[in-house]
C-alpha positions as CSV (number, residue, x, y, z in Angstrom):
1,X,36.5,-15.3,-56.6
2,X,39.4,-15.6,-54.8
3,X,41.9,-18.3,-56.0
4,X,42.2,-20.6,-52.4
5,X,38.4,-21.6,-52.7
6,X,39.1,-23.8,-55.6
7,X,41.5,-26.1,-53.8
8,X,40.8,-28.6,-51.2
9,X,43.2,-28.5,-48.4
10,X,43.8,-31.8,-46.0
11,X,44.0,-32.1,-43.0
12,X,48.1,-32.6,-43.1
13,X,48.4,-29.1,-45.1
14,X,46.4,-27.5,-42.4
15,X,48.6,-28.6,-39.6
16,X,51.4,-27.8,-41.4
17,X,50.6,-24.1,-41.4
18,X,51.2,-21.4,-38.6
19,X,48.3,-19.3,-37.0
20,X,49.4,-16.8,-39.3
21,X,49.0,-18.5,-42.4
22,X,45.7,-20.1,-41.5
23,X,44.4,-16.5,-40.6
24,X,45.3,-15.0,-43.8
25,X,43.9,-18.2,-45.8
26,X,40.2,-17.5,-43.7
27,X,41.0,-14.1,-44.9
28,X,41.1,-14.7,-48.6
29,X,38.5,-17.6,-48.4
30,X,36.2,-15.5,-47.6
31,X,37.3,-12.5,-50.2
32,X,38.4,-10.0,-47.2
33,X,40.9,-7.9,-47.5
34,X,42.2,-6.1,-44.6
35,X,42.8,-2.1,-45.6
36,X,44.1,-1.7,-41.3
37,X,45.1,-4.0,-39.0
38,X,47.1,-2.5,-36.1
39,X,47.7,-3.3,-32.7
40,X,46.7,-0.1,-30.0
41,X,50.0,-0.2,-28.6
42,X,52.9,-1.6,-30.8
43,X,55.3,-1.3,-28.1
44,X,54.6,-2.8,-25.4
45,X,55.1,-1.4,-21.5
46,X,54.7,1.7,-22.5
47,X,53.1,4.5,-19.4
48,X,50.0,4.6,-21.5
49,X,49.7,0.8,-22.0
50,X,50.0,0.4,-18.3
51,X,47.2,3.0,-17.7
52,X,45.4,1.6,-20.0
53,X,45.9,-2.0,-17.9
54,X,45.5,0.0,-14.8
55,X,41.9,0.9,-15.6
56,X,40.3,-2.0,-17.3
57,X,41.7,-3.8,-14.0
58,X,39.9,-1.7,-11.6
59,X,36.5,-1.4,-13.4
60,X,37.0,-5.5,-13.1
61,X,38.0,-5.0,-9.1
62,X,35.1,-2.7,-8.5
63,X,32.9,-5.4,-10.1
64,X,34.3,-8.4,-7.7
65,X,33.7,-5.9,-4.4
66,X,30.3,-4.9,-5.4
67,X,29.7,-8.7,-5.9
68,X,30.8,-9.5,-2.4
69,X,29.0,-6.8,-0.9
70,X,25.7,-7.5,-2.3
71,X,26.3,-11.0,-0.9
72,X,27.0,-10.1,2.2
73,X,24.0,-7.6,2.3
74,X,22.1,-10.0,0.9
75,X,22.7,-12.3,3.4
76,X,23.8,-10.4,6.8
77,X,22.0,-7.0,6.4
78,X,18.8,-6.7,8.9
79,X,15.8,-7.5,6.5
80,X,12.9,-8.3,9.4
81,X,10.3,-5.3,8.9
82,X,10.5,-2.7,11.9
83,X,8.5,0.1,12.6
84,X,8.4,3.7,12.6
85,X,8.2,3.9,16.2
86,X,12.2,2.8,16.6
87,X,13.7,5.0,13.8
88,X,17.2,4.0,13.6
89,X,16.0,-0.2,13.4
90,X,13.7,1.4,10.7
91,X,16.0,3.0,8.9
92,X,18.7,0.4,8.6
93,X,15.7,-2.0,7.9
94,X,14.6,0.5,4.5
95,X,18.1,0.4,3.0
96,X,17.2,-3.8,2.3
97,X,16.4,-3.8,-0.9
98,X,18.1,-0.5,-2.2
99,X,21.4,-1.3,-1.2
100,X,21.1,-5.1,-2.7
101,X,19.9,-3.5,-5.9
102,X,22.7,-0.7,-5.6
103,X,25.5,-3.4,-5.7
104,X,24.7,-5.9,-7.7
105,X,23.8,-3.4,-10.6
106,X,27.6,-1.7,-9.8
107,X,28.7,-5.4,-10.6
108,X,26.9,-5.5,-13.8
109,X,27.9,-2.2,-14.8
110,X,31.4,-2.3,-13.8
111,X,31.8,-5.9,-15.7
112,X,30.0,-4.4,-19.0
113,X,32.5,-1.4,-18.8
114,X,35.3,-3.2,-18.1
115,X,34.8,-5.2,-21.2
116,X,33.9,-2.5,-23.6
117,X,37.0,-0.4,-22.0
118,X,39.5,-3.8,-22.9
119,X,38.0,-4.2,-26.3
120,X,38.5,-0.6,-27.2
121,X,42.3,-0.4,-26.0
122,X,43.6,-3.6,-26.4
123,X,41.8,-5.5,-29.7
124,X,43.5,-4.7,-32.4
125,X,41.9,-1.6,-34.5
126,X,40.7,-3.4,-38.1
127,X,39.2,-2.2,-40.9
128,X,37.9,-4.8,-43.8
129,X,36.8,-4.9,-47.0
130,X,34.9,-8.1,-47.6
131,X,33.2,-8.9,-51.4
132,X,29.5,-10.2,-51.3
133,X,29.1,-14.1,-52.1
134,X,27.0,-16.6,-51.7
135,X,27.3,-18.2,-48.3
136,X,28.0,-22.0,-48.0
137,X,28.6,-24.8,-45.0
138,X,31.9,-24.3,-42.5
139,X,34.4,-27.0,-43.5
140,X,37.2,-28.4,-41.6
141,X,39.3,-25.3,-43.6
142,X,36.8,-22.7,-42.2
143,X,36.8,-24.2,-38.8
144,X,40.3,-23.7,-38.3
145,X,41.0,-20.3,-40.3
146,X,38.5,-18.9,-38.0
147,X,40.2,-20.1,-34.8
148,X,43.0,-18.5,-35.9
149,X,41.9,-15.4,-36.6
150,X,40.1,-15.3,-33.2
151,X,43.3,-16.6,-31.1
152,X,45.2,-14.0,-33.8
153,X,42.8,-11.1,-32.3
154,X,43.6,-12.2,-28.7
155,X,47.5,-13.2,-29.3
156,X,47.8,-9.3,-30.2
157,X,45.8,-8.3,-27.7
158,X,48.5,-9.2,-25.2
159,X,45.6,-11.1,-22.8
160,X,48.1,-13.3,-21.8
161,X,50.7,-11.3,-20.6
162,X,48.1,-8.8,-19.0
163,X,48.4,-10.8,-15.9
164,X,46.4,-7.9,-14.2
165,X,43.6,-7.7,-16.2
166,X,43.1,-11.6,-16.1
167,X,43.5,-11.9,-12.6
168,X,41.3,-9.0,-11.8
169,X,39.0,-10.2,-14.5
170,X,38.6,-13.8,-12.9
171,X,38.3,-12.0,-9.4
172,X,34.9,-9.6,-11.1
173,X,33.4,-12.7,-12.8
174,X,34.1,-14.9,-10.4
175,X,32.1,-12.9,-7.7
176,X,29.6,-11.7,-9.8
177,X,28.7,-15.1,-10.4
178,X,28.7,-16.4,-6.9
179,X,26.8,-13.0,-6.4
180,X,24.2,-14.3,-8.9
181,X,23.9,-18.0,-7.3
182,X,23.5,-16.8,-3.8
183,X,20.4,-14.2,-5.9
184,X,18.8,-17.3,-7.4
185,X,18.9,-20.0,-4.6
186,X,18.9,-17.4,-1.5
187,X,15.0,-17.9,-1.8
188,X,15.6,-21.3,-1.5
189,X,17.4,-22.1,1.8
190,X,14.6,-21.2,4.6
191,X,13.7,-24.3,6.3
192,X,9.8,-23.9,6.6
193,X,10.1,-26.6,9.4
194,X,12.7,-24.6,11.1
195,X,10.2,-22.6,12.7
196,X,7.0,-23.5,14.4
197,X,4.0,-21.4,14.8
198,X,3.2,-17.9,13.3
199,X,6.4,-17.2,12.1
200,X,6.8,-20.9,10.1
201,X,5.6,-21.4,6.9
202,X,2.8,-23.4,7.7
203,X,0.8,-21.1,9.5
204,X,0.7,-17.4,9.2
205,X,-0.7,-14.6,12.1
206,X,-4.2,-16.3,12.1
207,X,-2.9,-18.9,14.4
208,X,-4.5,-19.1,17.8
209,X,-2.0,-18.3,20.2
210,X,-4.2,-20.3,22.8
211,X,-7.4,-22.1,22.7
212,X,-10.5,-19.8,23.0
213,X,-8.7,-17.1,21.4
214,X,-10.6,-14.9,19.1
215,X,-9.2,-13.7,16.1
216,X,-10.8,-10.5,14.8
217,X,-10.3,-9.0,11.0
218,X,-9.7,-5.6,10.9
219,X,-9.6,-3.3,8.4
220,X,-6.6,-1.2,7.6
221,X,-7.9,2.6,7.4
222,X,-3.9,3.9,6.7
223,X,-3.9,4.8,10.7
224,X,-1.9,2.0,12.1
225,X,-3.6,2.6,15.7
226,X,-7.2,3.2,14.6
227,X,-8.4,-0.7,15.6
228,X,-11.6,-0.3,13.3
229,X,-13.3,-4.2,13.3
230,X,-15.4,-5.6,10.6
231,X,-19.5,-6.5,11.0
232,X,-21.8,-8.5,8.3
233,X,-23.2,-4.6,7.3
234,X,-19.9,-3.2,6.2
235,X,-20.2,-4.4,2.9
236,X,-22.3,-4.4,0.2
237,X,-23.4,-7.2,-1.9
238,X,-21.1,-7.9,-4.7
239,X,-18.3,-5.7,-2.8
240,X,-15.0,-6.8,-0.9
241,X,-12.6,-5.4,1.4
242,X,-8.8,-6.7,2.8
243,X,-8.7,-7.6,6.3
244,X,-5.8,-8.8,9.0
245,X,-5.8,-10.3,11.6
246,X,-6.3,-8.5,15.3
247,X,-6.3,-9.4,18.8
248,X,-7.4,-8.1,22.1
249,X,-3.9,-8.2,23.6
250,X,-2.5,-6.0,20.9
251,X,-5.0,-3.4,21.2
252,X,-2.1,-1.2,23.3
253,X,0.7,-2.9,21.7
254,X,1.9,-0.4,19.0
255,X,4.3,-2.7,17.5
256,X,2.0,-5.8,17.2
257,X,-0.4,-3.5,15.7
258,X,1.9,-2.1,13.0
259,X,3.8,-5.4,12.1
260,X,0.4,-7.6,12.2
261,X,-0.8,-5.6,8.9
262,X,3.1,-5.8,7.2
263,X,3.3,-9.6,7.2
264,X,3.6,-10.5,4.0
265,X,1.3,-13.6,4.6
266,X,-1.7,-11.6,6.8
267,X,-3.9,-10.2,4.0
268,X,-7.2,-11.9,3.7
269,X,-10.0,-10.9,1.2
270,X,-13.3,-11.1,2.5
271,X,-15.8,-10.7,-0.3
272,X,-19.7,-10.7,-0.1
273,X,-21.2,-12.7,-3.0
274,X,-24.5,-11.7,-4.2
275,X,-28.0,-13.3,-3.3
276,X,-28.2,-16.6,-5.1
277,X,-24.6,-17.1,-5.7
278,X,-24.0,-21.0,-5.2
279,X,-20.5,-22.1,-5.4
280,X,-18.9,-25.2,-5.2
281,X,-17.5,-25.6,-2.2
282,X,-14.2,-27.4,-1.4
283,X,-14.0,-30.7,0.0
284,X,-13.6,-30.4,4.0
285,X,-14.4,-26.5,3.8
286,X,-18.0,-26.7,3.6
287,X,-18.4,-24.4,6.6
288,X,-16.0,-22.2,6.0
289,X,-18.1,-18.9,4.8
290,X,-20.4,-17.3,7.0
291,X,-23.7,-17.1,4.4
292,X,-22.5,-15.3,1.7
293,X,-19.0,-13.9,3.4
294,X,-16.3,-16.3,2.1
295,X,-12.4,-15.1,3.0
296,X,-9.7,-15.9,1.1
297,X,-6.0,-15.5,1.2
298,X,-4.7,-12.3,-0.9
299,X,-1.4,-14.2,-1.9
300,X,-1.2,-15.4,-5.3
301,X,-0.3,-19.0,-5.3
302,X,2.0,-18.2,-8.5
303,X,4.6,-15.9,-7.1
304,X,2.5,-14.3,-4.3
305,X,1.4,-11.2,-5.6
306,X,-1.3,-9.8,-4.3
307,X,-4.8,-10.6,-5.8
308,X,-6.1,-7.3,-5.4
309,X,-8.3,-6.9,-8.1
310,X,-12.4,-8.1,-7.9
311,X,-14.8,-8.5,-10.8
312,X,-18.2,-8.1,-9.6
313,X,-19.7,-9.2,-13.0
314,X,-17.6,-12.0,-13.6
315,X,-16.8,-13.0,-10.0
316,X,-13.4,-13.6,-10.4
317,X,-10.0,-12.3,-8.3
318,X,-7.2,-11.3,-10.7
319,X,-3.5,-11.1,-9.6
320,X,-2.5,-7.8,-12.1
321,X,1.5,-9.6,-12.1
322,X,1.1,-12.4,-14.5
323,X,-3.0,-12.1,-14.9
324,X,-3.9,-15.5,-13.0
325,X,-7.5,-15.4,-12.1
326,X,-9.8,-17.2,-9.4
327,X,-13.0,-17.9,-9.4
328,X,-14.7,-17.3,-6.7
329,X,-18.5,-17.4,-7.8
330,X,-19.0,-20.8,-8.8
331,X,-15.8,-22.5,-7.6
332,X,-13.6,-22.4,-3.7
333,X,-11.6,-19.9,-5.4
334,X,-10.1,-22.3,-7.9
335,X,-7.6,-21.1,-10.9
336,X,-9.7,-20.1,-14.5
337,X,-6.4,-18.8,-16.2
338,X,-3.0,-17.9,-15.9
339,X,-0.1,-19.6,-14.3
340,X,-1.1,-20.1,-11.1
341,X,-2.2,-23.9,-10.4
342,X,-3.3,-24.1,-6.9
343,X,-7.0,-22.3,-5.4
344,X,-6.4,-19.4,-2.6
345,X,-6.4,-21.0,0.5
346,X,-9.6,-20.0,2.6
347,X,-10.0,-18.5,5.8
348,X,-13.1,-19.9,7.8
349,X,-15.1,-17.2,9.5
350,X,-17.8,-16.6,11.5
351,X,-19.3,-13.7,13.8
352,X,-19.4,-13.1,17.1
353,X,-22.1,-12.5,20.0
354,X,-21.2,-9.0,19.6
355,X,-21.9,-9.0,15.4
356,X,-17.7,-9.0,14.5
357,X,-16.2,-11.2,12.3
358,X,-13.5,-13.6,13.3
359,X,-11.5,-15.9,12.3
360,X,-12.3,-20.0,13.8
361,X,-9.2,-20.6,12.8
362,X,-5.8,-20.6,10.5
363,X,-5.8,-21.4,6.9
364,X,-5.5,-25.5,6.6
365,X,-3.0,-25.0,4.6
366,X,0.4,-22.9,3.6
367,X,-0.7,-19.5,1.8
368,X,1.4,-18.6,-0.8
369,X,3.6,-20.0,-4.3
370,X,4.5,-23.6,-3.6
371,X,8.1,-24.9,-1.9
372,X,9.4,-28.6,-1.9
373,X,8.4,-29.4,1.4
374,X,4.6,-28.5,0.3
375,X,2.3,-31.3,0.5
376,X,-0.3,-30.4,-1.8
């Protein structure tokens, strides 16, 4: 036991002593005794201390550029989905969600190497042999031997005279962290009443663009310019299939036909519930199945995942990200489990003179996770 931990020191001895002497009090308090304790470079200015500088500085640089070009990217770089048919748009459209991935992992890699690279050649090298006792509660004595031992570490580590590495080091963090603010709230700053129409977040490519105007649902059979239109026979009982949304006009339109199955708000499941199946039906929806043909929005009101999954025993569409489930046997597609809160909006439906499905309308309300402006 060492012979300090027997005496009680006030507060006046304490500020009496330097860093140094508090460091080497922690030191004994504690029973540790230090067999090394030398400083990397013991002269300083040195051509291999200024390497050394030199390249912890730029791993911190290359982590403040990646962190502004992933915001830029992020923010200027042509995300809109465009099709095959115009290969250069589609190109520059594909590198999205690489590039923003490419640089803001650089900016996390290059800040986790720049501080490995500083702690390996400027902390002090130490080795310590420290005797087993029983722990006990940090006193006023231990709070202070241990800051100095920690401003000791840094005080040799020259951090304040490395005017490059701090600099460069605020510049990294610094723009890695405005990086990570524009990540988090970049989802945030769409306006859904900036917009009106298909394109706002009220409505989605069901929309009428004109009264009288029939809305068909189509199948997607991986051929972008097969048109190939749902009937009542298609599916079986107990069985489903996705659908978008299709119009006459678009029928020699290749881009509308491509970029009306890649909205992210278009996908509709139109399920066929067997003989006898009697849900509850929502309140001002009562007519929005045709028999037993009841559509419902494939985006997840949780996070928007798609609900692609169907249990013909149980009835239920499961969302395979974070497992929420709807029932869509006895309920109007209503939450059982999971984290999603809200039912799947449903498209009302109906069919034709010439035995199609379509759609008598948009959803009633937004598809999709909740935002502020939501009003239910």
């Amino acid at each position: 036991m060492s012979e300090h931990e027997n005496k009680d020191y006030t507060e006046a001895e304490l500020a009496e002593m330097s860093r140094d002497e508090k460091m080497r009090l922690g030191l004994a308090l504690d029973d540790v005794e230090l067999a090394e304790y030398r400083d990397n470079f013991p002269v300083s200015g040195t051509r291999a201390e200024r390497r050394a500088e030199r390249n912890v500085a730029a791993w911190f640089v290359l982590a403040g550029l990646s962190a502004l070009a992933f915001i830029a990217v992020f923010i200027f770089w042509p995300w809109g989905y465009q099709p095959s048919t115009d290969p250069t748009a589609h190109f520059i459209y594909s590198l999205y969600n690489p590039l923003i991935g490419f640089f803001l992992g650089l900016s996390i890699l290059a800040v986790g190497i720049g501080v490995v690279q500083y702690q390996k050649k400027f902390i002090p090298h130490e080795v310590a042999v420290q005797q087993r006792h029983d722990g006990h509660g940090s006193s006023e004595v231990d709070r202070q031997t241990t800051a100095a031992i920690l401003a000791d570490a840094g005080n040799r580590s020259g951090i304040a005279r490395r005017k490059m590495i701090t600099r460069t080091a605020g510049f990294g963090l610094g723009a890695f962290g405005l990086g990570a603010g524009v990540f988090a709230l970049g989802g945030m700053v769409r306006n859904p009443w900036a917009e009106e129409g298909q394109e706002s977040l009220l409505h989605t490519g069901w929309m009428p663009e004109h009264p009288g105007e029939k809305i068909y649902l189509r199948r997607d059979t991986g051929n972008p310019h097969d048109v190939s239109l749902v009937r009542p026979e298609d599916i079986d009982a107990g069985g489903f299939e996705t659908v978008f949304p299709f119009r006459e006009a678009w029928r020699h339109d290749e881009h509308e036909l491509i970029t009306s199955m890649r909205k992210g708000d278009a996908p509709v499941m139109l399920i066929r519930l067997r003989p006898g199946s009697k849900p509850v039906k929502r309140k001002g929806q009562e007519d929005f199945n045709y028999g037993d043909y009841y559509a419902y929005s494939k985006i997840c009101t949780h996070l928007g995942c798609p609900t692609s999954l169907f249990e013909q025993q149980t009835g239920r569409l499961l969302c395979p990200c974070h497992q929420s489930q709807f029932d869509v046997v006895n309920t109007y597609a209503k939450p059982v489990f999971g984290p999603a809160t809200r039912a799947l909006p449903q498209l009302p439906i109906t069919v034709d003179e010439d035995g199609y499905f379509v759609a008598k309308g948009d959803f009633i309300e937004p598809v999709g996770p909740a935002y502020w402006e939501r009003k239910s």
